[in-house]
Structure formats: C-alpha cells, structure tokens
PDB file of the backbone (N, CA, C, O) and the ligand in Angstrom, with CONECT records:
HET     ZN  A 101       1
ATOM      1  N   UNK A   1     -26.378  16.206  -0.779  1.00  0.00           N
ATOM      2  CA  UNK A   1     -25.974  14.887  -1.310  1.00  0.00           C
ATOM      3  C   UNK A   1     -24.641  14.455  -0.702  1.00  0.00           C
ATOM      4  O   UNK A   1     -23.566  14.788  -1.201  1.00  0.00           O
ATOM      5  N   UNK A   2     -24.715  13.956   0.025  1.00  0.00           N
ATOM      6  CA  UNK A   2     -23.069  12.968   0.947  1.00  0.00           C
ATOM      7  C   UNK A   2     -22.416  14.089   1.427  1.00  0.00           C
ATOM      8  O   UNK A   2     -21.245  13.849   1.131  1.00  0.00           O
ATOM      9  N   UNK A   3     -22.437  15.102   1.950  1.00  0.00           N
ATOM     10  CA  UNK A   3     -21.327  16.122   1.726  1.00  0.00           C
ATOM     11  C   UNK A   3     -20.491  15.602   3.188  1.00  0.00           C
ATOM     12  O   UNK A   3     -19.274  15.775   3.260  1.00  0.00           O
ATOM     13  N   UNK A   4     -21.047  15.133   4.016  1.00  0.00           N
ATOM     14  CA  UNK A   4     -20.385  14.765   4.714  1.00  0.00           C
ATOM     15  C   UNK A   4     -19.049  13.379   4.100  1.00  0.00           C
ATOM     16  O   UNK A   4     -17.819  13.343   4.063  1.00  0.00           O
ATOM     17  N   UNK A   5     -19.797  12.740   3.841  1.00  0.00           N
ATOM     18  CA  UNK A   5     -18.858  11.364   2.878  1.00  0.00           C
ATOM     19  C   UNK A   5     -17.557  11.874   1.949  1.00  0.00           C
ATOM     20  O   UNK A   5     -16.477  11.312   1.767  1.00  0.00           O
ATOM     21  N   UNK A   6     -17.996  12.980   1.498  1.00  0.00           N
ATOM     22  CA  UNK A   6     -16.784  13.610   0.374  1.00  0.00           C
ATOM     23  C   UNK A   6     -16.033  14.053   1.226  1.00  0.00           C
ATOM     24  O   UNK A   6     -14.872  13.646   1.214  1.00  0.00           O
ATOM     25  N   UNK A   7     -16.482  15.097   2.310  1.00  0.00           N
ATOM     26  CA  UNK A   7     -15.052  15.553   2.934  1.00  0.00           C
ATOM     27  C   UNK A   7     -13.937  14.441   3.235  1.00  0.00           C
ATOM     28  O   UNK A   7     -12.813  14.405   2.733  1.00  0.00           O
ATOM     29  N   UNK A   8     -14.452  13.594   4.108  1.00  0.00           N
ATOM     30  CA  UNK A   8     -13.713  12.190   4.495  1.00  0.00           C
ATOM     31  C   UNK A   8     -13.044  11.652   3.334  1.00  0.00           C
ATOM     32  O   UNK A   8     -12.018  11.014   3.572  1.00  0.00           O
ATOM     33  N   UNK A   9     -13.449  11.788   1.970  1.00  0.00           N
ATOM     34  CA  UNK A   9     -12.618  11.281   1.061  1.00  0.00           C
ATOM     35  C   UNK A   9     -11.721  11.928  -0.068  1.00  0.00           C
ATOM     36  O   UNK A   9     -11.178  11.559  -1.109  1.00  0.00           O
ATOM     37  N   UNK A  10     -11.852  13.162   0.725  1.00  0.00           N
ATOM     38  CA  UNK A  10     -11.164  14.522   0.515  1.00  0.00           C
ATOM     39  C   UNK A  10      -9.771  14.307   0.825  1.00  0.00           C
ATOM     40  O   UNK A  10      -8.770  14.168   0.122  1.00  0.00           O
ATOM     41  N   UNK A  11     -10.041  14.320   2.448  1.00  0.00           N
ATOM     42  CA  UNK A  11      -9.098  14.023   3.375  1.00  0.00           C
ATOM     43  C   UNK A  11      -7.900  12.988   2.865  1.00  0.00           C
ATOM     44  O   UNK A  11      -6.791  13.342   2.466  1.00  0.00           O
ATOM     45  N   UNK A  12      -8.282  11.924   2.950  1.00  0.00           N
ATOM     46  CA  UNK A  12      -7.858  10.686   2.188  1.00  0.00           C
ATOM     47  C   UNK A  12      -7.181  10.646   1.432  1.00  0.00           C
ATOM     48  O   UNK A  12      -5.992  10.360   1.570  1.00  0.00           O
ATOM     49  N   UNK A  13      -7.919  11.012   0.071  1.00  0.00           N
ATOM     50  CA  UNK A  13      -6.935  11.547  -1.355  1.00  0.00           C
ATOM     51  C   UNK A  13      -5.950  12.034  -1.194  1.00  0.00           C
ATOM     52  O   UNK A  13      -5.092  11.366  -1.771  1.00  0.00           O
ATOM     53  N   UNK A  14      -5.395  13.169  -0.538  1.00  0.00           N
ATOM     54  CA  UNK A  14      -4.157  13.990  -0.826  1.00  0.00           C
ATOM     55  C   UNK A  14      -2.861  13.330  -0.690  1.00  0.00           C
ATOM     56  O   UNK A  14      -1.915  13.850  -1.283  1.00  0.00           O
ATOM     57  N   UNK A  15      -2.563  11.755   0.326  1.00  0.00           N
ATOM     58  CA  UNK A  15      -1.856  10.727   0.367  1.00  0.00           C
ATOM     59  C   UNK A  15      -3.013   9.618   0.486  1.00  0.00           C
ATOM     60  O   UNK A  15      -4.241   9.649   0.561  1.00  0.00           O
ATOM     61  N   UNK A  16      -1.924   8.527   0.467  1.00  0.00           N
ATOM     62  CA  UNK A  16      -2.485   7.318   0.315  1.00  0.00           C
ATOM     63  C   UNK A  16      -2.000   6.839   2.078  1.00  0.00           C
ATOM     64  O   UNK A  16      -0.845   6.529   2.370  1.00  0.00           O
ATOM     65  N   UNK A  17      -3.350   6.880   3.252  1.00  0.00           N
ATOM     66  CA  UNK A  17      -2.377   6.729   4.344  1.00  0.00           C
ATOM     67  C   UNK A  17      -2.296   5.078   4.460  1.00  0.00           C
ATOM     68  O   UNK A  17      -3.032   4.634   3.579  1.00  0.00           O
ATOM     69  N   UNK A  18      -1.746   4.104   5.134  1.00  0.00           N
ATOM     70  CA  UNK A  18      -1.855   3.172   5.733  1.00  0.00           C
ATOM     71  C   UNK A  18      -2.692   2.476   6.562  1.00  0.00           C
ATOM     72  O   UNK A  18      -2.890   1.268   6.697  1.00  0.00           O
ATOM     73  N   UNK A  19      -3.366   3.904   7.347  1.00  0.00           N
ATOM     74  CA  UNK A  19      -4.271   3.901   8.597  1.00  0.00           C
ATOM     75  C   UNK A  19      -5.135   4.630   8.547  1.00  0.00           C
ATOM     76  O   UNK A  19      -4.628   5.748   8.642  1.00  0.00           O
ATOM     77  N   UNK A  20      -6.555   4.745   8.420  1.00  0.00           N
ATOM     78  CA  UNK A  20      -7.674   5.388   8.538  1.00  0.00           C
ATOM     79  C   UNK A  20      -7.754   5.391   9.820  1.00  0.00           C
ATOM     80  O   UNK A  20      -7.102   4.747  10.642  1.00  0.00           O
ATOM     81  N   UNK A  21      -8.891   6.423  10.014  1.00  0.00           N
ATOM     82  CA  UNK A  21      -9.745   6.916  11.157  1.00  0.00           C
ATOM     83  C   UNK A  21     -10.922   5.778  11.492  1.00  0.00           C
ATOM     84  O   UNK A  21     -11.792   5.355  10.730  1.00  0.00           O
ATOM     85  N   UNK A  22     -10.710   5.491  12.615  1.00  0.00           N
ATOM     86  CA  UNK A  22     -12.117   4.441  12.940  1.00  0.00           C
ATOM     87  C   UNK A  22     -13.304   4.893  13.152  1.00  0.00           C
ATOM     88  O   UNK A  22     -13.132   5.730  14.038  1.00  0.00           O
ATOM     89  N   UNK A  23     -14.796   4.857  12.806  1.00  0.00           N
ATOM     90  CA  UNK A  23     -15.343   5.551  13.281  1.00  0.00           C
ATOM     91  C   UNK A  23     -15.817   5.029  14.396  1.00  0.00           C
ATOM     92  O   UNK A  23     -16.774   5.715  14.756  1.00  0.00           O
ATOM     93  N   UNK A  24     -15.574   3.953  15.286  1.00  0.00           N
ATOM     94  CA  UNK A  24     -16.053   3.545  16.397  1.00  0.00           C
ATOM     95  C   UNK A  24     -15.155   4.250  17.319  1.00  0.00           C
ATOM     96  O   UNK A  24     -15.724   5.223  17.814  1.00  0.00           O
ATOM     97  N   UNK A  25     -14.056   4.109  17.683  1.00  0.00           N
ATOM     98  CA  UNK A  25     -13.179   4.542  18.898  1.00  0.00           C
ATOM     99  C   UNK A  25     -12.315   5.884  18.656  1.00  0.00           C
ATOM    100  O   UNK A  25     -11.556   6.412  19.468  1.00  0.00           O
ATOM    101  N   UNK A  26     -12.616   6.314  17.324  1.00  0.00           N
ATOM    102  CA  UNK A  26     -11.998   7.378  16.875  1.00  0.00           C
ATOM    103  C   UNK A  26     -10.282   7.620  16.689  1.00  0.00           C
ATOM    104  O   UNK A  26      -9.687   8.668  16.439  1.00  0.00           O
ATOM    105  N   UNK A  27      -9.883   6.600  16.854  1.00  0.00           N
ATOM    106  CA  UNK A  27      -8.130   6.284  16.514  1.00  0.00           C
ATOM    107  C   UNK A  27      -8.302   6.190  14.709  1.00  0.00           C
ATOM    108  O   UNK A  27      -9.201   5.789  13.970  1.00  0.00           O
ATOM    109  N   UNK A  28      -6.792   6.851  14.462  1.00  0.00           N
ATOM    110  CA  UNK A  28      -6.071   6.362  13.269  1.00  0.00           C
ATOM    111  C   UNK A  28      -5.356   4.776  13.301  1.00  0.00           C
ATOM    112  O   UNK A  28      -4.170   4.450  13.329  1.00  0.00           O
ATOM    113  N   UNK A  29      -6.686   3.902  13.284  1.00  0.00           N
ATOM    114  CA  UNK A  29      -6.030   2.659  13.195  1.00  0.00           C
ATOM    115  C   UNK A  29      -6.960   1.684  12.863  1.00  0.00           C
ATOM    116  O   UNK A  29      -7.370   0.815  13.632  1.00  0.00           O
ATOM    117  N   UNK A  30      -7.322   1.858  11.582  1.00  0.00           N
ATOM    118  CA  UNK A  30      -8.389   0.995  10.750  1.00  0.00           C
ATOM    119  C   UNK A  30      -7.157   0.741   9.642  1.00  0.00           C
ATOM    120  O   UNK A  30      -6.484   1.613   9.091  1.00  0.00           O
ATOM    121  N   UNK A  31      -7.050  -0.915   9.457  1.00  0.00           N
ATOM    122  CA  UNK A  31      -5.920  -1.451   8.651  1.00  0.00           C
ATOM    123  C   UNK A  31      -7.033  -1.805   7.489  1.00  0.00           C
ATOM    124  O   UNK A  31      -8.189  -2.144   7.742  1.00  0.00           O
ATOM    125  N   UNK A  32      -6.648  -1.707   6.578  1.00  0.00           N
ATOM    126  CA  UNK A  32      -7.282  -2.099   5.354  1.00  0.00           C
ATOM    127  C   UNK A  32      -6.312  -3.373   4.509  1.00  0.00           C
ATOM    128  O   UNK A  32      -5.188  -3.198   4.040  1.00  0.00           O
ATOM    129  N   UNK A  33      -7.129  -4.690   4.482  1.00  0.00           N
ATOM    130  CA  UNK A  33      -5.648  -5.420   3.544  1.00  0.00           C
ATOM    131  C   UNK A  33      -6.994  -6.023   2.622  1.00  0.00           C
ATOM    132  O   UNK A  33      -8.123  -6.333   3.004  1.00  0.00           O
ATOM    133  N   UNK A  34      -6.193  -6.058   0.845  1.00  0.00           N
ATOM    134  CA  UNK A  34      -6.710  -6.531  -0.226  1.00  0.00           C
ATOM    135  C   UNK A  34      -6.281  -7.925  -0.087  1.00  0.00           C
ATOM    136  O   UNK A  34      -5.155  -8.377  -0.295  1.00  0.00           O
ATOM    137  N   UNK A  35      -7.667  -8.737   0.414  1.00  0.00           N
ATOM    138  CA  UNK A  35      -6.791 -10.024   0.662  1.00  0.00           C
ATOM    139  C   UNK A  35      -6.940 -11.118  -0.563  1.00  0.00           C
ATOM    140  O   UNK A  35      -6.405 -12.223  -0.468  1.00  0.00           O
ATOM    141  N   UNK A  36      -7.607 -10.780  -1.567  1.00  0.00           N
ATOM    142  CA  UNK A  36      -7.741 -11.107  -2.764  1.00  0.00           C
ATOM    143  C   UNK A  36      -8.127 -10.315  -3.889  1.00  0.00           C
ATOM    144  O   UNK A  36      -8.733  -9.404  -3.326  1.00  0.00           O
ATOM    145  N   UNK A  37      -8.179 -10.022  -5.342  1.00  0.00           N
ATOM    146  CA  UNK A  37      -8.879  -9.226  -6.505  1.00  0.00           C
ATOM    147  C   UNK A  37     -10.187  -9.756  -6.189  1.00  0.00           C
ATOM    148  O   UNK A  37     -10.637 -10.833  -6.581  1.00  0.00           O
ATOM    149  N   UNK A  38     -11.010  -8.534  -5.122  1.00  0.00           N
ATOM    150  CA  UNK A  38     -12.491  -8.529  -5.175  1.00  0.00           C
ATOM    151  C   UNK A  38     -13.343  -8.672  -3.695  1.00  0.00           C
ATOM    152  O   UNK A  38     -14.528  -8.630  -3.366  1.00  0.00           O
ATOM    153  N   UNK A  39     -11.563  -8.936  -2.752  1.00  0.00           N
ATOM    154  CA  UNK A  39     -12.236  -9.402  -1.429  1.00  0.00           C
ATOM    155  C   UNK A  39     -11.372  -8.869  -0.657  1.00  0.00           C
ATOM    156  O   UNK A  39     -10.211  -9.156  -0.948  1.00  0.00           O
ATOM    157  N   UNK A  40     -11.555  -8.003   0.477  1.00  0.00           N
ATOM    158  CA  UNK A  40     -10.636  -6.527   1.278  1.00  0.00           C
ATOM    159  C   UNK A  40     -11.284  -7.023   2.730  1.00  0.00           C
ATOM    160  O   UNK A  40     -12.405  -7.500   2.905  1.00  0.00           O
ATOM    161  N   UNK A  41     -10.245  -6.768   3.723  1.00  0.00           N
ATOM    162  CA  UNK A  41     -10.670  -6.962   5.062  1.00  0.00           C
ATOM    163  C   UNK A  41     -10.194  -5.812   5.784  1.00  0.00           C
ATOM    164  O   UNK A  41      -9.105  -5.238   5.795  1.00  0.00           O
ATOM    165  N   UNK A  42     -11.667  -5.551   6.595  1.00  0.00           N
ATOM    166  CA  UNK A  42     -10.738  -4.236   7.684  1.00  0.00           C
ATOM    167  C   UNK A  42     -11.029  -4.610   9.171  1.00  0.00           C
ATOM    168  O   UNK A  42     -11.828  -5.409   9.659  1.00  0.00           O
ATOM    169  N   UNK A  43     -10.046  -3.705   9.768  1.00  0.00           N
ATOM    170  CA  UNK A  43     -10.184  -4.303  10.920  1.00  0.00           C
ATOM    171  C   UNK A  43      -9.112  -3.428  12.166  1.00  0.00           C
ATOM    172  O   UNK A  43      -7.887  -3.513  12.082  1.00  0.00           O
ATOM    173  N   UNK A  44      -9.683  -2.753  13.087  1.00  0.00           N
ATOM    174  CA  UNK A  44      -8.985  -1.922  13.908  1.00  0.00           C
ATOM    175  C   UNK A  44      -8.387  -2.188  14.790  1.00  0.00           C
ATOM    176  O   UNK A  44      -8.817  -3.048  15.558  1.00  0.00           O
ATOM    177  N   UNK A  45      -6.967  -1.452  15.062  1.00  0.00           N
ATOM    178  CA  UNK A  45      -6.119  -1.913  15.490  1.00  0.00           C
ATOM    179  C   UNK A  45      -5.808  -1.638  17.346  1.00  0.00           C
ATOM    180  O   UNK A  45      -4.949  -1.876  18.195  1.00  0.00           O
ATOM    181  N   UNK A  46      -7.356  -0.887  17.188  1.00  0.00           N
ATOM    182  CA  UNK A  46      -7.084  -0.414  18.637  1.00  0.00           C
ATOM    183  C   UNK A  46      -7.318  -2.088  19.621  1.00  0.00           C
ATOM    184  O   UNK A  46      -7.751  -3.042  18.975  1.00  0.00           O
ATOM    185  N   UNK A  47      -7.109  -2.216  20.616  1.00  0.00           N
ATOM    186  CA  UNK A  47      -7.279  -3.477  21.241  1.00  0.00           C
ATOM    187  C   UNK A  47      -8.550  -3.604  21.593  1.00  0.00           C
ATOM    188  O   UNK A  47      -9.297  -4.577  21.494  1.00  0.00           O
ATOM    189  N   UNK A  48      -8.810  -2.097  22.187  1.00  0.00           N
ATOM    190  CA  UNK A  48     -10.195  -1.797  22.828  1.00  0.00           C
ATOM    191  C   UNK A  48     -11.871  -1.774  22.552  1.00  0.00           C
ATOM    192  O   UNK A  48     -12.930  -1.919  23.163  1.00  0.00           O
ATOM    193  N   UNK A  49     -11.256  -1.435  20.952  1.00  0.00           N
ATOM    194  CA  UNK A  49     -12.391  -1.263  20.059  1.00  0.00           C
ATOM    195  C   UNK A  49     -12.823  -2.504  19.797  1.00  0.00           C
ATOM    196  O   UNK A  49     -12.242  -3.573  19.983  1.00  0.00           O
ATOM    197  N   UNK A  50     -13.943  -2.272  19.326  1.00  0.00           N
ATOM    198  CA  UNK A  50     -15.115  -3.395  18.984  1.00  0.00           C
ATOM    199  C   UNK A  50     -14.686  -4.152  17.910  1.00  0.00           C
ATOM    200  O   UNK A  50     -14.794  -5.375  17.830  1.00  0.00           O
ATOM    201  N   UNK A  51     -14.009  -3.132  16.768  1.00  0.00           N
ATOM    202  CA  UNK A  51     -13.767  -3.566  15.313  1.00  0.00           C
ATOM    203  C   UNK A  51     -12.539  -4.184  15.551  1.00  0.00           C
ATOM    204  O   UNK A  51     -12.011  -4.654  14.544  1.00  0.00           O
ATOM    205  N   UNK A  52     -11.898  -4.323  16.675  1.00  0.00           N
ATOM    206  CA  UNK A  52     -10.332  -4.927  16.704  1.00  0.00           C
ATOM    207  C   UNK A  52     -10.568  -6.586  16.248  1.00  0.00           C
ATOM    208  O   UNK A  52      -9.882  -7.204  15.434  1.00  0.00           O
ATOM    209  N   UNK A  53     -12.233  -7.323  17.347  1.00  0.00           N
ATOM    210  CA  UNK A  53     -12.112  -8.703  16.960  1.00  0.00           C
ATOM    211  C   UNK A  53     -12.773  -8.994  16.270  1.00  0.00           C
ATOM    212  O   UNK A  53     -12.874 -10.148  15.852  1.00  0.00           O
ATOM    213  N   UNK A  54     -13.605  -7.815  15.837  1.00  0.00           N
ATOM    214  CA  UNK A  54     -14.696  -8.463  14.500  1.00  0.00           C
ATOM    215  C   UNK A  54     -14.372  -8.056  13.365  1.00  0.00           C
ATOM    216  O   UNK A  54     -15.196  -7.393  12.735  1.00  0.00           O
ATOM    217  N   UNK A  55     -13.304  -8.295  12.896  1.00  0.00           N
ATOM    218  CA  UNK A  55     -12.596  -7.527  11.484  1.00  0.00           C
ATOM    219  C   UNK A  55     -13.979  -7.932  10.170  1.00  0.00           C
ATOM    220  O   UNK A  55     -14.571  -9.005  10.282  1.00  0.00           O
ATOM    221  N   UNK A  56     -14.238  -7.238   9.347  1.00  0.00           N
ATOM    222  CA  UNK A  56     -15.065  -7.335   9.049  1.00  0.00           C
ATOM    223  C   UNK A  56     -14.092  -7.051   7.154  1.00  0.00           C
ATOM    224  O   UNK A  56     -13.066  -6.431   6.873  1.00  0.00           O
ATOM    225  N   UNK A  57     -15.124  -7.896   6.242  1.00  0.00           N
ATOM    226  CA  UNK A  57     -15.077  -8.470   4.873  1.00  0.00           C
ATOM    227  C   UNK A  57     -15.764  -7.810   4.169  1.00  0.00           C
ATOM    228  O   UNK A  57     -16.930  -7.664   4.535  1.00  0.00           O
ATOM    229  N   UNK A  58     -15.314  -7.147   2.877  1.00  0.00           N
ATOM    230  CA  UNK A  58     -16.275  -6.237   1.835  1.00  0.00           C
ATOM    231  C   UNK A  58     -15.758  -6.659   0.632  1.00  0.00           C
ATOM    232  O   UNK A  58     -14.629  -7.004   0.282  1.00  0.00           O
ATOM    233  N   UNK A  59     -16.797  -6.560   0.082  1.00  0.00           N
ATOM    234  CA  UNK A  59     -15.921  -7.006  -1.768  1.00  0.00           C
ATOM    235  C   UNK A  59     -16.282  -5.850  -2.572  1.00  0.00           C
ATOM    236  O   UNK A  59     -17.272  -5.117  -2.552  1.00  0.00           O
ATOM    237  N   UNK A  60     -15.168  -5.871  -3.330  1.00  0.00           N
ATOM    238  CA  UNK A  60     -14.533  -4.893  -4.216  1.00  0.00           C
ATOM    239  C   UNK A  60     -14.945  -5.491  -5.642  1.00  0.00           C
ATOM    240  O   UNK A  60     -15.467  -6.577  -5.891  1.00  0.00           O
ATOM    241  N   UNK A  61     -14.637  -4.676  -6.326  1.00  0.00           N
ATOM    242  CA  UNK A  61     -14.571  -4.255  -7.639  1.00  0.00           C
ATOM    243  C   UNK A  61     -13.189  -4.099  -8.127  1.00  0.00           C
ATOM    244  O   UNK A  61     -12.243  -3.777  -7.407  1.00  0.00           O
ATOM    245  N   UNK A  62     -13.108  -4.414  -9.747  1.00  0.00           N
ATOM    246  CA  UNK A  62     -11.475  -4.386 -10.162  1.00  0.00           C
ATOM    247  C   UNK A  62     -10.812  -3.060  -9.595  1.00  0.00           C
ATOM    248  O   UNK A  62      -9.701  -3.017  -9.066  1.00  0.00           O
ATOM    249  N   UNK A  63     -11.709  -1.934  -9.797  1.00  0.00           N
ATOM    250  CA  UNK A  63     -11.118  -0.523  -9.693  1.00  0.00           C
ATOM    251  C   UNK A  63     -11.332  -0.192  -8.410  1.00  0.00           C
ATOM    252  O   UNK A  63     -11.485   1.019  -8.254  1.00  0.00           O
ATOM    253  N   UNK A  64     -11.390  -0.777  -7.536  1.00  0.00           N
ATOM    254  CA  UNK A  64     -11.901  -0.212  -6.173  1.00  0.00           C
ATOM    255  C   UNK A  64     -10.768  -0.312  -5.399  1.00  0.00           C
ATOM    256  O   UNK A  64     -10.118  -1.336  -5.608  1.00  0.00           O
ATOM    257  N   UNK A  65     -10.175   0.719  -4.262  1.00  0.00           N
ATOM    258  CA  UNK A  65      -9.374   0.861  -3.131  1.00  0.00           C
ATOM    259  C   UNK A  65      -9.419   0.588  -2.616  1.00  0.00           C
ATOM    260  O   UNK A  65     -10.377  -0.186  -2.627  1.00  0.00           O
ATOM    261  N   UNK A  66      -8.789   0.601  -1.527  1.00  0.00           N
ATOM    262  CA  UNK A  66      -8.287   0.639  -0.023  1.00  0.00           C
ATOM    263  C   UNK A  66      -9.051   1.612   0.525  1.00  0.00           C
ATOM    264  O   UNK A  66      -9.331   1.642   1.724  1.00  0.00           O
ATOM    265  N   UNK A  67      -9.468   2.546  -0.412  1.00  0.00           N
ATOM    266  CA  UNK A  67     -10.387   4.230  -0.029  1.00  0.00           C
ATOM    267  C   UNK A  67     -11.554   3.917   0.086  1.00  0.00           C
ATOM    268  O   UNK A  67     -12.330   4.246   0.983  1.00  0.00           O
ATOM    269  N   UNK A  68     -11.836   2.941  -1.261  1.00  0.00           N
ATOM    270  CA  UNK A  68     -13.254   3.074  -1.411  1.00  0.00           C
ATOM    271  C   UNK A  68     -13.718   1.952  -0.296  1.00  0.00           C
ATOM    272  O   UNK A  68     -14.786   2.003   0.314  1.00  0.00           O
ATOM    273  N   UNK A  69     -12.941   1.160  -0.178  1.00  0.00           N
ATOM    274  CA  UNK A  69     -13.401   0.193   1.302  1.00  0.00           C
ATOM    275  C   UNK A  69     -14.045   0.653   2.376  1.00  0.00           C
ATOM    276  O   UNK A  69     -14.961   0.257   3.096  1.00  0.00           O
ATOM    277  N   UNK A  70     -12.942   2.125   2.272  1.00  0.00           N
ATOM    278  CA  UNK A  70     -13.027   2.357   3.880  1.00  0.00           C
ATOM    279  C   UNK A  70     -14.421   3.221   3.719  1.00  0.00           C
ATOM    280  O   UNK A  70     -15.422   3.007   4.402  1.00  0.00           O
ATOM    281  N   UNK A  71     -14.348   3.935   2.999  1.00  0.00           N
ATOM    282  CA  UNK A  71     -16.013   4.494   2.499  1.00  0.00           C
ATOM    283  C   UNK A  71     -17.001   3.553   3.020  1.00  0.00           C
ATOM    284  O   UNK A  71     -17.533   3.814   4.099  1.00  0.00           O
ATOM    285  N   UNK A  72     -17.379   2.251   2.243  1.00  0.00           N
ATOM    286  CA  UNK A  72     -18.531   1.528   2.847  1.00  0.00           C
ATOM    287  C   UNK A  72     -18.494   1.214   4.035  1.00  0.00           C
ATOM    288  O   UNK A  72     -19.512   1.199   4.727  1.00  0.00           O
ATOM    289  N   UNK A  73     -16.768   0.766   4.688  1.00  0.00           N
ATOM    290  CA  UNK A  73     -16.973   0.753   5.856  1.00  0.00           C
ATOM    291  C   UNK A  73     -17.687   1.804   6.950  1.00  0.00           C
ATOM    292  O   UNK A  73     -18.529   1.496   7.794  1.00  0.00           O
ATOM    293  N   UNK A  74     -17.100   3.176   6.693  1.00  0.00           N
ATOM    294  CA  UNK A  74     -17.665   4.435   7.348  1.00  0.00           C
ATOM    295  C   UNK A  74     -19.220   4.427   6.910  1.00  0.00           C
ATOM    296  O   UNK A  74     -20.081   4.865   7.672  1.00  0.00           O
ATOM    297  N   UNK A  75     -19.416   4.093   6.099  1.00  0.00           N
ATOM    298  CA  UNK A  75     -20.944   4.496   5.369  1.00  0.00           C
ATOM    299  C   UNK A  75     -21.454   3.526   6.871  1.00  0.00           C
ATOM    300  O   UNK A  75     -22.118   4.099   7.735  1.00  0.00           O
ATOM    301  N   UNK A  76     -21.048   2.005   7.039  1.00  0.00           N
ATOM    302  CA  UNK A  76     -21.910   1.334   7.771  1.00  0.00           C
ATOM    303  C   UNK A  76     -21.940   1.208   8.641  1.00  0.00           C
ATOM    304  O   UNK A  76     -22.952   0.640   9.052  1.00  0.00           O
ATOM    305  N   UNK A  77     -20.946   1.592   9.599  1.00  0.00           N
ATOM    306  CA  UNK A  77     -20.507   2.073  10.868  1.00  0.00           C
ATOM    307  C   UNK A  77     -21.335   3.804  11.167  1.00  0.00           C
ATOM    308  O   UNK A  77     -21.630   4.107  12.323  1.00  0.00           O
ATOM    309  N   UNK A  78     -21.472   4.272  10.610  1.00  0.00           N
ATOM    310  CA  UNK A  78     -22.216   5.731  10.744  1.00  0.00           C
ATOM    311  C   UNK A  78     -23.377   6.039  10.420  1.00  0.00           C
ATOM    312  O   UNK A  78     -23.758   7.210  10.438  1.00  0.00           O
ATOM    313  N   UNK A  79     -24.057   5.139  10.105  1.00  0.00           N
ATOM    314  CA  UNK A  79     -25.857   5.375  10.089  1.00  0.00           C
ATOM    315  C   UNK A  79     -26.607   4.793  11.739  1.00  0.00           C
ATOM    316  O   UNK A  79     -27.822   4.870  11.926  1.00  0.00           O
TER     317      UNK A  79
HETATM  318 ZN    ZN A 101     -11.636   1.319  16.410  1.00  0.00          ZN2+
END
C-alpha cells in the first residue's frame, strides 16, 4: 500500500523544507506557494525543466500543506 509515497513523506516531515525534489529533472527546486485558502501552485525552479513553464494548480483543503500538495503533485508526475 503506497510504501513508496510514505517514504517521500517521511522525508519531508522531519523539517518543513522550502524546496522539494522534482520528480521530472530531479533538482531540489519545486516551489510550492498557497496562493489562496484552497488553491496552491507549484512550479520548478529549474529553467530547464518542463515544470519551470507549466507551473501547475491543485486545490487544497482547510488542513492541507505545502506537503500534501507536493504528494499529488509526485503522485501525478510518477505514474
Ligand atoms: Zn524540475
């Protein structure tokens, strides 16, 4: 069941970083910003990467992170 997904949010937990891991280009430079209560944008900071110009939009939940963003993001980037 996810065991791959938990480690990654294993990782995560122990600080709160600024910068995730991309899973496209593999840099620490996936920016996460809450750009409203319910609406989060991510978007990588590498120049090179794909995700640099297609920053991409997920909606949240009251209780939801910056973590849990990056979760669906990885979830949809990795199938
Ligand atoms: Zn990237």
């Amino acid at each position: 069941m996810g065991r791959r997904r938990r480690r990654v949010i294993k990782i995560v937990k122990k600080k709160m970083p600024k910068v995730f891991l991309c899973p496209l280009c593999g840099e620490e430079s996936i920016r996460i910003t809450i750009k409203s209560p319910g609406l989060a944008e991510v978007q990588c900071g590498n120049k090179d990467c794909e995700l640099h110009k297609n920053k991409e939009e997920f909606e949240i939940g009251p209780s939801e992170q910056m973590v849990d963003v990056y979760c669906k993001f990885v979830d949809k980037h990795s199938s």
